[in-house]
ZAVO-24864 format. One record per residue (C-alpha): residue number from 1; x, y, z. Coordinates in steps of 0.25 Angstrom, whole numbers. Layout:
BEGIN
+-----+-------+-------+-------+
! seq !    xx !    yy !    zz !
+-----+-------+-------+-------+
! NUM !     X !     Y !     Z !
...
+-----+-------+-------+-------+
This chain:
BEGIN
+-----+-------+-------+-------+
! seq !    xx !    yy !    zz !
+-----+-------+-------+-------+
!   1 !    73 !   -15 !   212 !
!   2 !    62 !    -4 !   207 !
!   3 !    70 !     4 !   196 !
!   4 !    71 !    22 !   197 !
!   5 !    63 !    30 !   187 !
!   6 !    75 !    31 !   177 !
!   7 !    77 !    16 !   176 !
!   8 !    62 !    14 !   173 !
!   9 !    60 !    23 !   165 !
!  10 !    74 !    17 !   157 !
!  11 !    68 !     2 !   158 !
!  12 !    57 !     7 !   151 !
!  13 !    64 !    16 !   141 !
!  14 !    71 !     3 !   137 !
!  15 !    60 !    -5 !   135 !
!  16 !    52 !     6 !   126 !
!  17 !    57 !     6 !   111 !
!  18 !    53 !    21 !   109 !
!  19 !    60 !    26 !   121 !
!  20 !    73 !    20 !   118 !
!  21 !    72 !    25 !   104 !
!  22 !    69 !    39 !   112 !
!  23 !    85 !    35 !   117 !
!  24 !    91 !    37 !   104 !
!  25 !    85 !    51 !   102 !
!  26 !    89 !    55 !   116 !
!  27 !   104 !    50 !   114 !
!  28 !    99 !    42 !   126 !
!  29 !   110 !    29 !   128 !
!  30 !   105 !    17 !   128 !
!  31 !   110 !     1 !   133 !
!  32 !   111 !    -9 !   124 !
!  33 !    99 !   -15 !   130 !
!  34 !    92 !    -4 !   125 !
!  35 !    96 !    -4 !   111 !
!  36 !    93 !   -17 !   110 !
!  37 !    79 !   -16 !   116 !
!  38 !    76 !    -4 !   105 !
!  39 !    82 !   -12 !    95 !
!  40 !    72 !   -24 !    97 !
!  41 !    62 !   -16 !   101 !
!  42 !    62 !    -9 !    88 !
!  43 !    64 !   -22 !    81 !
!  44 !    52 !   -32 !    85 !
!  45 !    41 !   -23 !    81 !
!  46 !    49 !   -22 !    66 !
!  47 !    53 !   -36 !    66 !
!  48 !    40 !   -40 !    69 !
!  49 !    34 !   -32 !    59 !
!  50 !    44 !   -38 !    48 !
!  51 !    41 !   -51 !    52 !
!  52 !    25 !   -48 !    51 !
!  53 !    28 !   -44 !    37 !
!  54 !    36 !   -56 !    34 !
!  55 !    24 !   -64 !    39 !
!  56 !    15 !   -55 !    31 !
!  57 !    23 !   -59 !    17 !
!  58 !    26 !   -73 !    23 !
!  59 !    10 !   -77 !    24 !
!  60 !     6 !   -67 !    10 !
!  61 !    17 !   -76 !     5 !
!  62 !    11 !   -90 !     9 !
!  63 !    -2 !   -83 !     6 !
!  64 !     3 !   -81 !    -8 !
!  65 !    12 !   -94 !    -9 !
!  66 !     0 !  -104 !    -7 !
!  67 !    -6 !   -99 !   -19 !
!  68 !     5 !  -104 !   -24 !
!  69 !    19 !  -103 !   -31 !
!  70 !    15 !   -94 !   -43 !
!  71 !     7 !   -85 !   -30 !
!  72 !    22 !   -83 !   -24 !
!  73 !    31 !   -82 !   -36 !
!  74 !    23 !   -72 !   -42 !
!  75 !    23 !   -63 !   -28 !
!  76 !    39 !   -65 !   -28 !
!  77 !    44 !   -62 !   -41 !
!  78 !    40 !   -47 !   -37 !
!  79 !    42 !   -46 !   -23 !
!  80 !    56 !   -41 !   -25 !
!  81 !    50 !   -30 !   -31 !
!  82 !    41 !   -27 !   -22 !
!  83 !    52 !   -28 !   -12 !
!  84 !    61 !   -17 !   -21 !
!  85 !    49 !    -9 !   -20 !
!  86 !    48 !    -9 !    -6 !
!  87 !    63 !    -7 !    -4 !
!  88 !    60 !     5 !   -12 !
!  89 !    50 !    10 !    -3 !
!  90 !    57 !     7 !    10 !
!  91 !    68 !    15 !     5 !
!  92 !    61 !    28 !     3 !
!  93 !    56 !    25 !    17 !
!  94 !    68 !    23 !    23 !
!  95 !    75 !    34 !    19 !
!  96 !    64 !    43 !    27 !
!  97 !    63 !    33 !    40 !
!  98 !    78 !    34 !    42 !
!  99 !    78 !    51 !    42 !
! 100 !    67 !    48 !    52 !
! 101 !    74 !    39 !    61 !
! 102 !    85 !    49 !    62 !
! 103 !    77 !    60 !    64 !
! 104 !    71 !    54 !    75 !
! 105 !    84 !    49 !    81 !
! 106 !    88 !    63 !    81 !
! 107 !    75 !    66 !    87 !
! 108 !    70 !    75 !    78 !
! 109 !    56 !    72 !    74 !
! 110 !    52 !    83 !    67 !
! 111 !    61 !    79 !    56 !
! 112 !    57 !    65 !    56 !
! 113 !    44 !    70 !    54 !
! 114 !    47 !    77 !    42 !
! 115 !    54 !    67 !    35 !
! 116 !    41 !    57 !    38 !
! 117 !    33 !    68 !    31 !
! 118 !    41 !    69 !    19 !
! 119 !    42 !    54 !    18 !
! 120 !    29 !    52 !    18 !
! 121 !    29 !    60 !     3 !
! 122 !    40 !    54 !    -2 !
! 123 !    39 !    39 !     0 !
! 124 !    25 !    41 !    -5 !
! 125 !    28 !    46 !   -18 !
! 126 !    39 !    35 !   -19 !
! 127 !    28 !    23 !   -16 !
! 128 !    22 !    29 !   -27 !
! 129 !    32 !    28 !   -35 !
! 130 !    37 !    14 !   -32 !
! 131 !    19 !    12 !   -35 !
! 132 !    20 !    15 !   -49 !
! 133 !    34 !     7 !   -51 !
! 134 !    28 !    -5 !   -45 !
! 135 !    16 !    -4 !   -55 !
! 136 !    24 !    -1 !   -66 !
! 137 !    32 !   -13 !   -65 !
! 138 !    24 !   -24 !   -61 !
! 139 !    18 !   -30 !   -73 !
! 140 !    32 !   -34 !   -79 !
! 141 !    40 !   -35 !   -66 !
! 142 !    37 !   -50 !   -64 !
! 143 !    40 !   -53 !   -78 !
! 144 !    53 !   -45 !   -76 !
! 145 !    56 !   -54 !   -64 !
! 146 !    54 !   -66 !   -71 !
! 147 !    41 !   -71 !   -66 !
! 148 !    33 !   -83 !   -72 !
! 149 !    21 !   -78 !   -81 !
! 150 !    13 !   -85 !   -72 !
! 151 !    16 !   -76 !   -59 !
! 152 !    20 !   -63 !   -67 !
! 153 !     5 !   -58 !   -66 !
! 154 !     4 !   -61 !   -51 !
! 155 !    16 !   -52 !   -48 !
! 156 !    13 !   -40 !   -56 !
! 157 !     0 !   -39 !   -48 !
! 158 !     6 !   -43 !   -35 !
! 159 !    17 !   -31 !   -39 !
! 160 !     8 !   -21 !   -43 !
! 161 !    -1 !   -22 !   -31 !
! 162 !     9 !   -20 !   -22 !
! 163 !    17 !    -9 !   -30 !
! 164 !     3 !    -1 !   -27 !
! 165 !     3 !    -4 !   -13 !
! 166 !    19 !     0 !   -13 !
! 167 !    14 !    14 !    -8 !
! 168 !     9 !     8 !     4 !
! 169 !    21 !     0 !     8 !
! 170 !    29 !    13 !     6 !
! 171 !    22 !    21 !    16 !
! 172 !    19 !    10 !    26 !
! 173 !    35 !     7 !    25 !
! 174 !    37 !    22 !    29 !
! 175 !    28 !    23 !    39 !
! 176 !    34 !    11 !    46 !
! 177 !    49 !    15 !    42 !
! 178 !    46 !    30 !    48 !
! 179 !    40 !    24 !    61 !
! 180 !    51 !    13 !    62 !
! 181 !    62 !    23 !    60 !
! 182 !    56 !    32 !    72 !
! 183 !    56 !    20 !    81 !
! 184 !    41 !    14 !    80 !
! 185 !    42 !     1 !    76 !
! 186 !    30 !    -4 !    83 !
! 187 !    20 !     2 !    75 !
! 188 !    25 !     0 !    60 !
! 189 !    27 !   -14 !    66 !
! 190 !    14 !   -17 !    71 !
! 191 !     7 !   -10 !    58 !
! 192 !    16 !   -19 !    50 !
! 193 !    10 !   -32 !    55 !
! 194 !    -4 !   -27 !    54 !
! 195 !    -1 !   -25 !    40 !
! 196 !     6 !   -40 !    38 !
! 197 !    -9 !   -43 !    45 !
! 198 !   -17 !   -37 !    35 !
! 199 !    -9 !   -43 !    24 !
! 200 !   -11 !   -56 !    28 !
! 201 !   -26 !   -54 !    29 !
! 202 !   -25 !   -45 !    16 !
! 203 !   -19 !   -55 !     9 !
! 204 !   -28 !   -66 !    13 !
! 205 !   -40 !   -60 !    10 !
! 206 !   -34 !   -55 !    -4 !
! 207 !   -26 !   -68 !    -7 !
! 208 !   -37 !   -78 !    -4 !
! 209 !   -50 !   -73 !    -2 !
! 210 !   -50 !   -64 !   -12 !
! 211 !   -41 !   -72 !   -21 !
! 212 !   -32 !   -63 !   -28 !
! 213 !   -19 !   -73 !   -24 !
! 214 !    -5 !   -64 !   -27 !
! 215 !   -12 !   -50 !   -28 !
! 216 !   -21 !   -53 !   -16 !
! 217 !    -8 !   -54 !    -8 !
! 218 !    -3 !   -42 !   -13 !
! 219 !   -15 !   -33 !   -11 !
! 220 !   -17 !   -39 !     5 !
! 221 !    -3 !   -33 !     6 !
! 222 !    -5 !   -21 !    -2 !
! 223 !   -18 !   -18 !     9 !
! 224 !   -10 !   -23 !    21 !
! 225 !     2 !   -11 !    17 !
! 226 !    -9 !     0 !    14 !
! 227 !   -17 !    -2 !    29 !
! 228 !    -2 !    -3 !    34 !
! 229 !     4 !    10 !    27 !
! 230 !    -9 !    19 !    32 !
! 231 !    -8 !    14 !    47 !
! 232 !     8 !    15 !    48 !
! 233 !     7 !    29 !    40 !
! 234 !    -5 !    33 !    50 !
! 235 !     5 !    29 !    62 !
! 236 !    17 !    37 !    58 !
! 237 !    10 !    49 !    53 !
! 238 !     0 !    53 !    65 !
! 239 !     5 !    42 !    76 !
! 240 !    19 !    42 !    76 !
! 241 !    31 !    52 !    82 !
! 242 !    33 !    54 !    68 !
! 243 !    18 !    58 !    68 !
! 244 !    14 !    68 !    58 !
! 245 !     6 !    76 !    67 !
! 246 !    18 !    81 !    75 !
! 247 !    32 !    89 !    68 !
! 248 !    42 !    90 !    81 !
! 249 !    48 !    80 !    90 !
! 250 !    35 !    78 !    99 !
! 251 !    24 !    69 !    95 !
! 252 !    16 !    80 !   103 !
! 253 !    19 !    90 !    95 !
! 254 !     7 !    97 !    90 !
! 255 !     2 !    94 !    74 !
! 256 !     8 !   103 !    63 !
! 257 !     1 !   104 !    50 !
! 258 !     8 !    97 !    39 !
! 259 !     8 !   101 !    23 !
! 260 !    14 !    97 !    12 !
! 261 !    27 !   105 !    17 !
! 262 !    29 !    95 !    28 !
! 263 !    30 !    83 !    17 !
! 264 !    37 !    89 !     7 !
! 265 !    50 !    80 !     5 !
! 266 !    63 !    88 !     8 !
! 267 !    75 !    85 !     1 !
! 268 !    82 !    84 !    14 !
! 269 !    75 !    73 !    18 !
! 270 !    71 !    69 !     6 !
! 271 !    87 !    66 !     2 !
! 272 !    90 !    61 !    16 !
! 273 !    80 !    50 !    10 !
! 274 !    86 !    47 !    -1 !
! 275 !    97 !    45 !     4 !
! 276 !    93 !    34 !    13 !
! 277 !    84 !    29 !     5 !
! 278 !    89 !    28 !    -8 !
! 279 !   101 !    17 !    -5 !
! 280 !    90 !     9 !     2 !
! 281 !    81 !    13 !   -12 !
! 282 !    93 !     8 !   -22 !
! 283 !    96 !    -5 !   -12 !
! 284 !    81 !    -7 !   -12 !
! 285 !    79 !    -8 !   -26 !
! 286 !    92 !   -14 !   -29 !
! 287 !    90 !   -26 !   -19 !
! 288 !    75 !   -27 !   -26 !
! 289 !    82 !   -28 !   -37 !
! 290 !    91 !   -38 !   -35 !
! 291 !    79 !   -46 !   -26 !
! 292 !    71 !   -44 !   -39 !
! 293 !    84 !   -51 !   -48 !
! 294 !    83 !   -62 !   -36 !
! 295 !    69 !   -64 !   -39 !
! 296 !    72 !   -65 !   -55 !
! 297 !    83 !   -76 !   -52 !
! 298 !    73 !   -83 !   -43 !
! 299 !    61 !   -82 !   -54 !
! 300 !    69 !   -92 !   -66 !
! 301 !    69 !  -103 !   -53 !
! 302 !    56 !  -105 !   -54 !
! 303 !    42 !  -101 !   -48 !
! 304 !    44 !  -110 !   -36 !
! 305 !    58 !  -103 !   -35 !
! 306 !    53 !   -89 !   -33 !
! 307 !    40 !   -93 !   -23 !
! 308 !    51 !   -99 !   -16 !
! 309 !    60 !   -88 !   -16 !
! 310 !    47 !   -77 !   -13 !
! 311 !    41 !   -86 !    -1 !
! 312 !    56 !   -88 !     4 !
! 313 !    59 !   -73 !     5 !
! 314 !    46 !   -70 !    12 !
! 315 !    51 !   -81 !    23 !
! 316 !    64 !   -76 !    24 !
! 317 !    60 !   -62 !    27 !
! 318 !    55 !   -67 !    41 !
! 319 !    70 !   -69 !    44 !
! 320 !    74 !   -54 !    40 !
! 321 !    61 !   -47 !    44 !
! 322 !    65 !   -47 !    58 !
! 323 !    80 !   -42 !    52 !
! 324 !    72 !   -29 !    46 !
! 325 !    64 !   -26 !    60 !
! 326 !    77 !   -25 !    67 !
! 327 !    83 !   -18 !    54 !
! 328 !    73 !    -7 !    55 !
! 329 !    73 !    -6 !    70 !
! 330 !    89 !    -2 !    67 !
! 331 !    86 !     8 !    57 !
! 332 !    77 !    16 !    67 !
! 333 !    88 !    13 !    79 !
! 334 !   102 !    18 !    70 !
! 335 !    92 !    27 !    62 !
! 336 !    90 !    34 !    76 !
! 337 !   101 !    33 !    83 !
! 338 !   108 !    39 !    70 !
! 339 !    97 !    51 !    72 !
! 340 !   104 !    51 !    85 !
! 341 !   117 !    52 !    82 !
! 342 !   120 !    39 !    91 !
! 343 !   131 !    32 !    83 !
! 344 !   134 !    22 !    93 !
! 345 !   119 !    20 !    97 !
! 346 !   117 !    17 !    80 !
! 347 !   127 !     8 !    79 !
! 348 !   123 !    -1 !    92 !
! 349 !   108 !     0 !    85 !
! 350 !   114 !    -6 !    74 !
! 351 !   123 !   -17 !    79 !
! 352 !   113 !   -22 !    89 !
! 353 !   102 !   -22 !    78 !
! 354 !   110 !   -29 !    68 !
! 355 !   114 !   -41 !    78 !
! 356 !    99 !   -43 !    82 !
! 357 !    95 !   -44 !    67 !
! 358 !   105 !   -54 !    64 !
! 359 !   101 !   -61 !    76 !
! 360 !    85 !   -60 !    74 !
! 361 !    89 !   -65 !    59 !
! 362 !    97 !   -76 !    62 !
! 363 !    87 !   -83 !    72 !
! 364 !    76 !   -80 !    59 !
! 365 !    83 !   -87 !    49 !
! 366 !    86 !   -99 !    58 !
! 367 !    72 !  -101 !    58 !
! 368 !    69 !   -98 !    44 !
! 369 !    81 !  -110 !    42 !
! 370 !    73 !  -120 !    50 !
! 371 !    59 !  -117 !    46 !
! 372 !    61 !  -114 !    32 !
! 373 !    52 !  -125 !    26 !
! 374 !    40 !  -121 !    38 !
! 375 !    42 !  -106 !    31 !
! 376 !    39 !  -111 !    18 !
! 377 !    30 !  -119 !    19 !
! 378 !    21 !  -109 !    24 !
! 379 !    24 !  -100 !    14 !
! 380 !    19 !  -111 !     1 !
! 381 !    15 !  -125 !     0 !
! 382 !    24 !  -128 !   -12 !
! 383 !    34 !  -136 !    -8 !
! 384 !    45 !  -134 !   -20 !
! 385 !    43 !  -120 !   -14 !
! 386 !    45 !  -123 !     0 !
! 387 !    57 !  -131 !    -2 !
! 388 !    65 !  -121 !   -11 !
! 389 !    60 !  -110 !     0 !
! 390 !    66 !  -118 !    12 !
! 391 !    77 !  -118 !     5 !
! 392 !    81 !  -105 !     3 !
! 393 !    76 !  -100 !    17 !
! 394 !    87 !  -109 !    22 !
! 395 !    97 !  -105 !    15 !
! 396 !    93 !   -90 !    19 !
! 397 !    92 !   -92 !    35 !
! 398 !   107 !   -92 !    34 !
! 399 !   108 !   -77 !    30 !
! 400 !    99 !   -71 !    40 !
! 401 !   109 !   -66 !    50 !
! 402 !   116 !   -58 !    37 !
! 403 !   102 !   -52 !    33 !
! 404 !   101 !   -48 !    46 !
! 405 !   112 !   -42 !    47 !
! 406 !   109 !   -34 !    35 !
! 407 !    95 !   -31 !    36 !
! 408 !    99 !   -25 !    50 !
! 409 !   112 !   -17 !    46 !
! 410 !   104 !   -11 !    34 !
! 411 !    93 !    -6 !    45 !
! 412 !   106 !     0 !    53 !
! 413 !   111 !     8 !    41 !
! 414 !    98 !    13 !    36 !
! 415 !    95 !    19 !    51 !
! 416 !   107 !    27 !    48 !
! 417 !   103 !    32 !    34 !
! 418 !   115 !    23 !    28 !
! 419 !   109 !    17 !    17 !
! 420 !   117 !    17 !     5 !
! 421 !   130 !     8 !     8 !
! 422 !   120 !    -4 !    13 !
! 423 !   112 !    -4 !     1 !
! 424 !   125 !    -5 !    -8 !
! 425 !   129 !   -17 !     3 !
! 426 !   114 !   -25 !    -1 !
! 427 !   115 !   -21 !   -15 !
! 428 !   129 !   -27 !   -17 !
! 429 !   125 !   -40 !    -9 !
! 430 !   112 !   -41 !   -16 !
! 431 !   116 !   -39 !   -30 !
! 432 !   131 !   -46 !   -30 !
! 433 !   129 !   -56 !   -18 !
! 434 !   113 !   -62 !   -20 !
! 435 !   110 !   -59 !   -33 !
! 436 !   122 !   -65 !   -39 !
! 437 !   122 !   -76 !   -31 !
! 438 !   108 !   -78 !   -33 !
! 439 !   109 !   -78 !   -48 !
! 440 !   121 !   -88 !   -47 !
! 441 !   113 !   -99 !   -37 !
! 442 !   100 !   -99 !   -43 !
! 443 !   103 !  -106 !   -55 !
! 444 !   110 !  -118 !   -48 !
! 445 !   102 !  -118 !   -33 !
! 446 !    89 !  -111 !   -38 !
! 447 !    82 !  -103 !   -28 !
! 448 !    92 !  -109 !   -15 !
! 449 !   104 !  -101 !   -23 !
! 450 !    97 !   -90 !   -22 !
! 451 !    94 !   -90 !    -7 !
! 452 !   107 !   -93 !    -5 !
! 453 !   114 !   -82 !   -13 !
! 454 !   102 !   -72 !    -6 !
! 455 !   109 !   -78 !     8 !
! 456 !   123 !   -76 !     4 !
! 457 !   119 !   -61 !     2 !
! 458 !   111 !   -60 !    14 !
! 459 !   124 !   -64 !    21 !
! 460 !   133 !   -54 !    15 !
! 461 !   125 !   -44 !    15 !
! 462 !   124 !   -44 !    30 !
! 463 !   138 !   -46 !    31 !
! 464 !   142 !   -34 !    25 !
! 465 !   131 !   -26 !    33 !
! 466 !   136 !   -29 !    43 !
! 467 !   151 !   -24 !    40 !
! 468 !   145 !   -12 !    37 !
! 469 !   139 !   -11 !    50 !
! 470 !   150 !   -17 !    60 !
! 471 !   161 !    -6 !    50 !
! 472 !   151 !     5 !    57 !
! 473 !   153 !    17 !    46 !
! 474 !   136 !    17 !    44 !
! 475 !   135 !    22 !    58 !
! 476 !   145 !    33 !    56 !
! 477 !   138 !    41 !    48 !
+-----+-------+-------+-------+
């Protein structure tokens, strides 16, 4: 039966991501059919660039690793850091993309706008901050960790290269964060794989043909984040419906010239940022810190030990990577129906998006149970390696649904700007659940007891996040 004008135009209004966004601004109602379409629709794009970036770590990994074990210990006794570093960054970030996201929701673009402007100021004089931090500290920072002599001089270089090309992670991440949060995930999406292309070539040509082994990986990456940033930055700033080029609602408003005045960081804002930002700042580096302490009870087990326990994390991230593409296609969906003022809409975003992470998650680390020694093996050829490795990817399939259910919650609480009592929740699991667990197993099970105590508090972690979520006062606010 041939459908009326209305019901076409409503069929093809539920298969179009932007218009049903559009439904959140209008205070439009919408079937659950609909938020589940939007909240897939949102998340492939990000998923699947999560997962290309865990590919991209997953083949520089192997790349490294068939150098051999000394190539991998010395890239993870630091990269914790450079994870804190990053955490650091996507805090600032955050607590800018969030204002964004309600802006939008309240569909007032002109203020979005302005808030992009002044971020663009601040997060650049942070990334240059954490530069100069990342410098400072790399020469004795592997020695502080603990690191053998032998992969110490490695690591400060591999560190140092990548604190310089931090700057270029902080604006790519904000570019990518402010597009997300205003509904595009497409195009961070698709800009995010080219760059886990480059940096396979990148590293290739820099690792091998030009044989400059650990700092030959960090400087294909280091190239593959600069192209990226200035193509994501050129996107949101003169292509996007955050486009410089326009100040109101309509993208076809006509160009008003911008000074200094237009990027001059308000305090409103400014503190509005802080706010949001600085819990996810504090848990950031306080769970670096304590992934950092991880690292120093790993490095006493041995060389083998702490190749294994780097090569295993970059396998289990493809587990949780699709968990962080649904996490941050909740942030923009809470963050915009809070904009709204949609309480009921928010929370429905939240619930359905929480069950489909656990669900994607679940199905992952099934398969990371099965294929474990597969997953390994093509990340080194040393067997002693592999076999530690399987190990303790085993025992880590089993928490997956937990960290799902974390990962995801986390995304819903930040879309609503609610970001302090969650970082107290992580902080407490990770410093009195993993780490002293982790210190307690090592010395009997060696790196499995770790594993195991980095499961256990994956598992309760996600069971208190989701208390928080089913009790309901985060979407009271």
């Amino acid at each position: 039966m041939p459908h009326s004008e209305g019901e076409k135009e409503r069929i093809v209004k539920v298969t179009n991501s932007k218009k049903l966004l559009a439904f959140i601004r209008e205070g439009r109602e919408m079937t659950q059919g609909e938020k589940l379409r939007l909240i897939i629709g949102l998340s492939i794009p990000s998923i699947l660039a999560q997962i290309s970036a865990t590919v991209m770590f997953f083949i520089d990994a192997s790349m490294v690793g068939h150098l051999g074990a000394q190539a991998s210990a010395a890239i993870g006794l630091v990269e914790t850091t450079g994870w804190l570093m990053g955490g650091l960054s996507s805090a600032v970030n955050m607590g800018f993309s969030v204002q964004v996201a309600h802006a939008i929701g309240a569909n007032d673009f002109k203020r979005a706008r302005r808030i992009l402007r002044q971020s663009l100021v601040c997060s650049l004089i942070w990334a240059l901050a954490i530069m100069m931090i990342s410098l400072a500290i790399s020469g004795p920072l592997p020695h502080w960790l603990g690191g053998a002599d032998d992969v110490c001089h490695d690591a400060t270089l591999y560190f140092a290269i990548f604190g310089v090309c931090g700057i270029f992670f902080q604006m790519e991440g904000l570019a990518g964060s402010m597009l997300k949060c205003a509904g595009n995930m497409k195009v961070p999406s698709m800009l995010n794989i080219l760059m886990c292309a480059m940096d396979v070539v990148f590293n290739y040509l820099f690792i091998y043909i030009f044989n400059m082994g650990v700092v030959g990986a960090a400087v294909g990456t280091g190239l593959a984040m600069f192209i990226t940033a200035i193509l994501m930055l050129w996107f949101l700033l003169f292509r996007s419906d955050l486009s410089l080029t326009t100040s109101h609602s309509s993208p076809a408003t006509p160009h008003v010239p911008l000074t200094w005045d237009h990027f001059k960081p308000r305090a409103d804002v400014v503190n509005t940022a802080f706010k949001i930002g600085a819990p996810m700042g504090l848990q950031h580096m306080l769970m670096g810190g304590a992934q950092i302490i991880s690292t120093a009870i790993v490095a006493p087990l041995g060389t083998i030990a702490i190749a294994a326990h780097s090569l295993g994390i970059t396998v289990e991230s493809l587990c949780y990577m699709p968990g962080f593409g649904i996490a941050e296609a909740a942030t923009t969906l809470v963050g915009q129906s809070y904009g709204a003022g949609k309480q009921l809409l928010t929370r429905s975003f939240a619930y359905m998006s929480v069950i489909l992470g656990m669900l994607v998650m679940t199905a992952m680390g099934g398969l990371m149970f099965v294929f474990a020694p597969e997953l390994m093996t093509l990340m080194t050829p040393v067997s002693d390696i592999i076999s530690v490795g399987t190990d303790c990817l085993r025992i880590e399939a089993f928490a997956e649904p937990m960290f799902a259910a974390a990962i995801v919650c986390n995304g819903v609480f930040v879309g609503m700007g609610d970001t302090l009592c969650p970082a107290i929740m992580s902080l407490l699991s990770m410093w009195g659940v993993r780490l002293t667990l982790a210190a307690l197993l090592a010395t009997t099970y060696g790196l499995p007891g770790v594993w195991t105590a980095m499961a256990i508090e994956l598992t309760f972690r996600g069971l208190i996040f989701l208390a928080r979520l089913v009790r309901g006062k985060w979407a009271k606010k």
